[in-house]
BAMAR-25516 format. One record per residue: residue in one letter; residue number from 1; x, y, z of N, C-alpha, C in turn. Coordinates in steps of 0.1 Angstrom, whole numbers, always signed. Each point is the difference from the previous one (the first is absolute). Layout:
BEGIN
+----+-----+-------+-------+-------+-------+-------+-------+-------+-------+-------+
| aa |   i |    nu |    nv |    nw |   cau |   cav |   caw |    cu |    cv |    cw |
+----+-----+-------+-------+-------+-------+-------+-------+-------+-------+-------+
|  a | NUM |     X |     Y |     Z |     X |     Y |     Z |     X |     Y |     Z |
...
+----+-----+-------+-------+-------+-------+-------+-------+-------+-------+-------+
//
This chain:
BEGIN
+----+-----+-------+-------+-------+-------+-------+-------+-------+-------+-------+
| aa |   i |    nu |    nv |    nw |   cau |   cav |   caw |    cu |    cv |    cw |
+----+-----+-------+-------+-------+-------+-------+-------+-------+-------+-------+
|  x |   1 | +1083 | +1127 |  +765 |   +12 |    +8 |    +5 |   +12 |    -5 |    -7 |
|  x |   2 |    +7 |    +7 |    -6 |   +14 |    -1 |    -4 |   +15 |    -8 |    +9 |
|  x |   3 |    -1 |   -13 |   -10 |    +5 |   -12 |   +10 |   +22 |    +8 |    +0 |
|  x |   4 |    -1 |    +9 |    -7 |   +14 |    -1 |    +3 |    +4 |   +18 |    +6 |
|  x |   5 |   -10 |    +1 |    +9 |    +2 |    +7 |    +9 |    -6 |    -4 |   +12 |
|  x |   6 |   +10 |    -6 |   +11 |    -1 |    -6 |   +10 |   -12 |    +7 |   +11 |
|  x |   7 |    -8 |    +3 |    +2 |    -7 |    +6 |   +10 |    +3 |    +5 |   +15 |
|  x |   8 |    +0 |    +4 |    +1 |    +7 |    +5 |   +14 |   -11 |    +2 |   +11 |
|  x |   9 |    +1 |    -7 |    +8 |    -7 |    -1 |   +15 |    +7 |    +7 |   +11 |
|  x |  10 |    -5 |    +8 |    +6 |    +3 |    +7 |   +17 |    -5 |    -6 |    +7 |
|  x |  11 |    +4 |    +2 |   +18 |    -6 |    -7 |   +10 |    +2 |   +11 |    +4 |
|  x |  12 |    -4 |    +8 |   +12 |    -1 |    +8 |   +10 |    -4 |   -10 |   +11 |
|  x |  13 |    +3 |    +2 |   +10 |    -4 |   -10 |   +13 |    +0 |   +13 |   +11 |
|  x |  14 |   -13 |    +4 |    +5 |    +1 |    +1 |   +13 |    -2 |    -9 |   +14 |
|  x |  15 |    +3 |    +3 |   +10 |    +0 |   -13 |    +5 |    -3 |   +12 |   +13 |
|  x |  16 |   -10 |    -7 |   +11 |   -11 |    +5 |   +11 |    +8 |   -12 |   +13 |
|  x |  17 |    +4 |    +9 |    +7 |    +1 |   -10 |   +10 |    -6 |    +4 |   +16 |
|  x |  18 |    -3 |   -16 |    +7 |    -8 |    +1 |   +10 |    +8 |    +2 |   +13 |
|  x |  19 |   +13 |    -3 |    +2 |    +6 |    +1 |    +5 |   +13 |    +1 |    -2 |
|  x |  20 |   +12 |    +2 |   +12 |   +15 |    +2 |    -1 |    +5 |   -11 |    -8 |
|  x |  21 |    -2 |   -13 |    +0 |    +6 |   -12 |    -3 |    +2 |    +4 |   -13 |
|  x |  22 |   -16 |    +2 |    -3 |    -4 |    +0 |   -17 |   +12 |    +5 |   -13 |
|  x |  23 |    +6 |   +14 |    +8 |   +10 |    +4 |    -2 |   +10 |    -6 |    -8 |
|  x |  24 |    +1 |   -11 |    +5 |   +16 |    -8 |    -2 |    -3 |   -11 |   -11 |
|  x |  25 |   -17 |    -4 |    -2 |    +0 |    -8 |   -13 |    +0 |    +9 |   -11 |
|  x |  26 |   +11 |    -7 |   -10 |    +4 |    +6 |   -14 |    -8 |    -6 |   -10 |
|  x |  27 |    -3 |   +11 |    -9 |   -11 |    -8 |    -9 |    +9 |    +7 |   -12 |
|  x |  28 |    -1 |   -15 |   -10 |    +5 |    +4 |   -14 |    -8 |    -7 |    -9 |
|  x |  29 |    -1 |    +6 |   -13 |    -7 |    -4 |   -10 |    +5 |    -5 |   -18 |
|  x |  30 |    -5 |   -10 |    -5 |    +0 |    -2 |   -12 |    -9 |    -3 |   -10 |
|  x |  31 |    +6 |    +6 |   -14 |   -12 |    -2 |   -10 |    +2 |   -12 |    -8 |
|  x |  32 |    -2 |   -10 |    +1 |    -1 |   -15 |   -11 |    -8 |    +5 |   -10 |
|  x |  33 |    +4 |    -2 |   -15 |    -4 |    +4 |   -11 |   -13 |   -19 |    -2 |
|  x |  34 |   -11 |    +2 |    -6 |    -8 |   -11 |    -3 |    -5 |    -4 |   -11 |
|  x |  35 |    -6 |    -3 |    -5 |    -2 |    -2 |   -16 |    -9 |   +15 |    -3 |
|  x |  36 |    +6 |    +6 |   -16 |    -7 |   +16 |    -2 |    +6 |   +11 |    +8 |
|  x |  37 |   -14 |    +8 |    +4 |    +6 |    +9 |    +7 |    -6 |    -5 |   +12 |
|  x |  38 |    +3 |    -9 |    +3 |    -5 |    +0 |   +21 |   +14 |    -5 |    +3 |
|  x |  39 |    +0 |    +4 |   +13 |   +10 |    -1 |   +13 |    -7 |    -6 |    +9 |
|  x |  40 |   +13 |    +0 |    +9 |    -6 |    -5 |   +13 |    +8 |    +7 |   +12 |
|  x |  41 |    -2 |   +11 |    +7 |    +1 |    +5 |    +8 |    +4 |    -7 |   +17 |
|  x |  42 |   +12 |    -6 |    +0 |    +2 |    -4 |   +14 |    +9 |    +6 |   +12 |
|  x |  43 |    -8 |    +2 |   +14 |    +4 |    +8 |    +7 |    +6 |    -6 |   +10 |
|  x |  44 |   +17 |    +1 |    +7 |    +3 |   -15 |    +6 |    +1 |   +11 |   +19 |
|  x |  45 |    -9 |    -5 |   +10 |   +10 |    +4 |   +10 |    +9 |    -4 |    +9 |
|  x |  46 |    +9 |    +6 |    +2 |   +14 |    -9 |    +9 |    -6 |    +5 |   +14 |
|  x |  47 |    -1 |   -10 |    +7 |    -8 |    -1 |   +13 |   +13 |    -4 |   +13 |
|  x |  48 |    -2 |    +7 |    +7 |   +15 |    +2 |    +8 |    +0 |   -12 |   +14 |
|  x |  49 |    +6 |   -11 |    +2 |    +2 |    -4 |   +13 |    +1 |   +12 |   +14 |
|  x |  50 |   -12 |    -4 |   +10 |    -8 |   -13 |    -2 |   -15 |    +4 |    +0 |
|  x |  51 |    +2 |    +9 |    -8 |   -17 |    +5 |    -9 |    -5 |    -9 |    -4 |
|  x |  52 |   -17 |    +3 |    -5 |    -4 |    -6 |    -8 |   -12 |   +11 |    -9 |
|  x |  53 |    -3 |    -4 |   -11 |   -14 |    +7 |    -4 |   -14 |   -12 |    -5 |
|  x |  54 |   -12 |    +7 |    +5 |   -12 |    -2 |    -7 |    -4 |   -12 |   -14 |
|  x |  55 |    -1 |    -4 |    -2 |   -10 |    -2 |   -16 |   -10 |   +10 |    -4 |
|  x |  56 |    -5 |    -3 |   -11 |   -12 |   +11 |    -2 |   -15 |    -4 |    +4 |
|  x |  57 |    +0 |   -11 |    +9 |    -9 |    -1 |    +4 |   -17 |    -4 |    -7 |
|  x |  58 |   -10 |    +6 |    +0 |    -4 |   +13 |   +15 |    +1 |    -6 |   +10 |
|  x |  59 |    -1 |    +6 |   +12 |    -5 |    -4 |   +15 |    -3 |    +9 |    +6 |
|  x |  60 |   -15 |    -2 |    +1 |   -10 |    +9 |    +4 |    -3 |    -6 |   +19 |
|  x |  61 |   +13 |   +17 |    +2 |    -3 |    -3 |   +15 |   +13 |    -5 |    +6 |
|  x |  62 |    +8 |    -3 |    -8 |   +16 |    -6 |    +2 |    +7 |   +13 |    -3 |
|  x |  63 |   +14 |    -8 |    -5 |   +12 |    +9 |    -2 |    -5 |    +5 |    -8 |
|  x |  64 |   +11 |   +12 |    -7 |    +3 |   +10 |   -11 |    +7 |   -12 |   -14 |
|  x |  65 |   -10 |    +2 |    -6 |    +3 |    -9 |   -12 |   +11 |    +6 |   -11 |
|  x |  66 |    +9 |    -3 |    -7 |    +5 |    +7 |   -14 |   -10 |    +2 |    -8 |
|  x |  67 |    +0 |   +17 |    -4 |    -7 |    +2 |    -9 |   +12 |    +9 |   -11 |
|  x |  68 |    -5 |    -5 |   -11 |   +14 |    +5 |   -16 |   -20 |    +6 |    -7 |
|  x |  69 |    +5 |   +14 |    -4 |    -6 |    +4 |    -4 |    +9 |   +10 |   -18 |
|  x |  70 |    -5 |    -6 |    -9 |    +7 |    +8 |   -13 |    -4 |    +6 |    -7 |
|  x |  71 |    +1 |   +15 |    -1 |    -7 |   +11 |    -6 |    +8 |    +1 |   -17 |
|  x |  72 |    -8 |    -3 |    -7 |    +6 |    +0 |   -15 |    +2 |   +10 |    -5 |
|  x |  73 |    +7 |    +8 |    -8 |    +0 |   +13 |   -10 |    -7 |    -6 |   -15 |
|  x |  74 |    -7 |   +10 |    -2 |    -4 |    -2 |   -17 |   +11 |    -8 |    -8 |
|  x |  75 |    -6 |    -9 |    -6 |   +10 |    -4 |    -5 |    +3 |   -22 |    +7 |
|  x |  76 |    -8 |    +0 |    +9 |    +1 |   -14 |    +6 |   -11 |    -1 |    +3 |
|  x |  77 |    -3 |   -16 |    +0 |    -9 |    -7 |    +8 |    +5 |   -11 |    +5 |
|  x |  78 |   -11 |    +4 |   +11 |    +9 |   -15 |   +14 |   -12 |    -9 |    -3 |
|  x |  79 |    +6 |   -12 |    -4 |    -8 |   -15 |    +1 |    +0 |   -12 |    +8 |
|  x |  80 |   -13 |    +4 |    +7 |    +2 |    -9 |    +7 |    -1 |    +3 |   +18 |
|  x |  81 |    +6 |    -8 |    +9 |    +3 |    +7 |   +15 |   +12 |    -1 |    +6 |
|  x |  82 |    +2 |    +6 |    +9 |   +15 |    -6 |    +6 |    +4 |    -5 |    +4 |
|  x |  83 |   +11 |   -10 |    -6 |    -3 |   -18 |    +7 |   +13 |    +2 |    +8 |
|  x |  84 |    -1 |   -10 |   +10 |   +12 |    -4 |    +8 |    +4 |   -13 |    -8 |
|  x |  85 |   +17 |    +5 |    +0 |    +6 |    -8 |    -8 |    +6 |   -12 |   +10 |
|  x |  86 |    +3 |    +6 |   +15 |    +8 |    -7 |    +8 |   -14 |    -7 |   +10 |
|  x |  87 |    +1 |   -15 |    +5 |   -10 |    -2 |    +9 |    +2 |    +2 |   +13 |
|  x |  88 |    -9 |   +10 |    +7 |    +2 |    +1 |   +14 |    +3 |   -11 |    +6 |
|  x |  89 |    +1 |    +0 |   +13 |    +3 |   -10 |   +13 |   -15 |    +3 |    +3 |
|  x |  90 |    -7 |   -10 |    +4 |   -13 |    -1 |    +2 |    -2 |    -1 |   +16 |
|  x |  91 |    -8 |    +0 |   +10 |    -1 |    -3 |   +14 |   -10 |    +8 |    +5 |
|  x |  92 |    -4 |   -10 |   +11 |   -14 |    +3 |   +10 |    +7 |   +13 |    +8 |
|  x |  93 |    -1 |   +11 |    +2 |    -1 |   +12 |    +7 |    -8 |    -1 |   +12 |
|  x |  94 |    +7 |    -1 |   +16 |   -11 |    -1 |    +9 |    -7 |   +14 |    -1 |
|  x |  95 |    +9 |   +10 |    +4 |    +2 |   +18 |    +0 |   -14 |    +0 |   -10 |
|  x |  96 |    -1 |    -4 |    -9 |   -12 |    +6 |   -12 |   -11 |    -8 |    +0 |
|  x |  97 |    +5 |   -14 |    +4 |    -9 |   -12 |    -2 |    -5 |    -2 |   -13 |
|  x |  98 |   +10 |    +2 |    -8 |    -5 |    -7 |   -14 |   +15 |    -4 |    -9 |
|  x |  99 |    -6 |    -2 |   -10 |   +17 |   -10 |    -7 |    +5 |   +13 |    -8 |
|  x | 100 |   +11 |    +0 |    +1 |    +8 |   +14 |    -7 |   +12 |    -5 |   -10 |
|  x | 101 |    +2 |    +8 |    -5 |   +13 |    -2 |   -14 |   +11 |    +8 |    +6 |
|  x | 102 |   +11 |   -11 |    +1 |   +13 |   +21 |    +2 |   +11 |    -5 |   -12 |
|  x | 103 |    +8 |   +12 |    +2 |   +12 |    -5 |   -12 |   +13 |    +1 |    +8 |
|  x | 104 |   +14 |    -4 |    +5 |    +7 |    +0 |    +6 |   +18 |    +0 |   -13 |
|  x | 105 |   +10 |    +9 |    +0 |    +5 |    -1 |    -9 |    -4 |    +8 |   -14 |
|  x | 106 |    -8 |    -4 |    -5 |    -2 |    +6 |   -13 |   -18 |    -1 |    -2 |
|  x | 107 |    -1 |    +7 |    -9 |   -14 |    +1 |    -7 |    -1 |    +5 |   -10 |
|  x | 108 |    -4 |   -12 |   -15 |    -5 |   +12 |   -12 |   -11 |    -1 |    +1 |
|  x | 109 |    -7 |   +14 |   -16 |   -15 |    -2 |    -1 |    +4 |    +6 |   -16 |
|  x | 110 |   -11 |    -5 |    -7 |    +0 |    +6 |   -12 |    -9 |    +6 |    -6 |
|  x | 111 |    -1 |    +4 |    -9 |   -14 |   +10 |    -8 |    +0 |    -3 |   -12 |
|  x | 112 |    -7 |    -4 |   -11 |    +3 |    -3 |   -14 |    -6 |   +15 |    -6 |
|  x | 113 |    +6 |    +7 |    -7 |    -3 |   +12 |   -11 |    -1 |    -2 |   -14 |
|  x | 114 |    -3 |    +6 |    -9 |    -3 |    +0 |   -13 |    +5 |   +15 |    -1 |
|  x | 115 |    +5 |    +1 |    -9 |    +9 |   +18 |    -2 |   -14 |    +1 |   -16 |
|  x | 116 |    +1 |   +11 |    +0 |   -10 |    +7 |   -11 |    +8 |   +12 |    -6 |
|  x | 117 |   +11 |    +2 |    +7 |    +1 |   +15 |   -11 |   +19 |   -11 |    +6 |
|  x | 118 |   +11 |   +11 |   -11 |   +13 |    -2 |    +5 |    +7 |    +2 |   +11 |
|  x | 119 |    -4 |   +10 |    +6 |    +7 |    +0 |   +17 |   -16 |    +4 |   +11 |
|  x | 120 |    +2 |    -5 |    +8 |    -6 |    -3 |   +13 |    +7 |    +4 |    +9 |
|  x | 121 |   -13 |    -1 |   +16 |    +6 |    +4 |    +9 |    -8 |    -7 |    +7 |
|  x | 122 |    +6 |    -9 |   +14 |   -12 |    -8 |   +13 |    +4 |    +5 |   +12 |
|  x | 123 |    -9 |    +8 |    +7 |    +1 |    +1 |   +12 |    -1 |   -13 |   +12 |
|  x | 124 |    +5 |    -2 |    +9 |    +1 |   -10 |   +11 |    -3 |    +2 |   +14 |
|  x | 125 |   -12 |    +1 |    +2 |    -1 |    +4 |   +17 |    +2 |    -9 |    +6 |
|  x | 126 |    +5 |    -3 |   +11 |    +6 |   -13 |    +9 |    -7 |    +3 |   +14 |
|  x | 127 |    -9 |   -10 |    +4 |    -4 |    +3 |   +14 |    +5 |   -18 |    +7 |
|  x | 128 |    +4 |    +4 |   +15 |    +1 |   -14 |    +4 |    +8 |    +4 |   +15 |
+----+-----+-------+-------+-------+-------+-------+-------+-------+-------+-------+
//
């Protein structure tokens, strides 16, 4: 790929929510440039006092876990999985009776991509 045309990445984010609260967390996104043509895709959400959200889990039979799901356009490949950048708050859950992750305040998560053609596009489904 031709190093002196900068490549251009999109994000589309739709975002699924389970309830009213869900509403009021703001989700914004950025693209970190990496060695070549990879990025790194990180998605931050502002989590509202005195909310909290999920980890990704799983918990089979517990809460509603975060799930980030990223639909690529021709043109990208996603390497890798999507990591939590920020560490949950860990704890015994009587309600579920098992050990759960939440995020309180903020949450990132990131995606690593590799671009293949000059402009791209990544969809972002948000469940949580």
């Amino acid at each position: 790929m031709c190093k002196s045309l900068r490549p251009i990445l999109t994000i589309l984010a739709v975002f699924l929510t389970a309830n009213l609260w869900a509403q009021s967390v703001k989700w914004s996104s950025t693209v970190e440039p990496l060695e070549g043509d990879s990025y790194r895709i990180v998605l931050e959400a502002a989590i509202p006092v005195p909310y909290h959200m999920y980890d990704m889990g799983p918990y089979e039979g517990g809460p509603n876990a975060t799930v980030i799901t990223f639909t690529p356009s021709e043109g990208i490949v996603l390497e890798g999985e999507v990591e939590q950048l920020t560490a949950p708050h860990r704890y015994f859950d009587k309600t579920y009776g098992m050990e759960i992750g939440t995020f309180e305040g903020k949450a990132q998560f990131a995606q690593r991509v590799r671009l293949t053609a000059p402009q791209a596009a990544v969809k972002a489904t948000l469940e949580w």
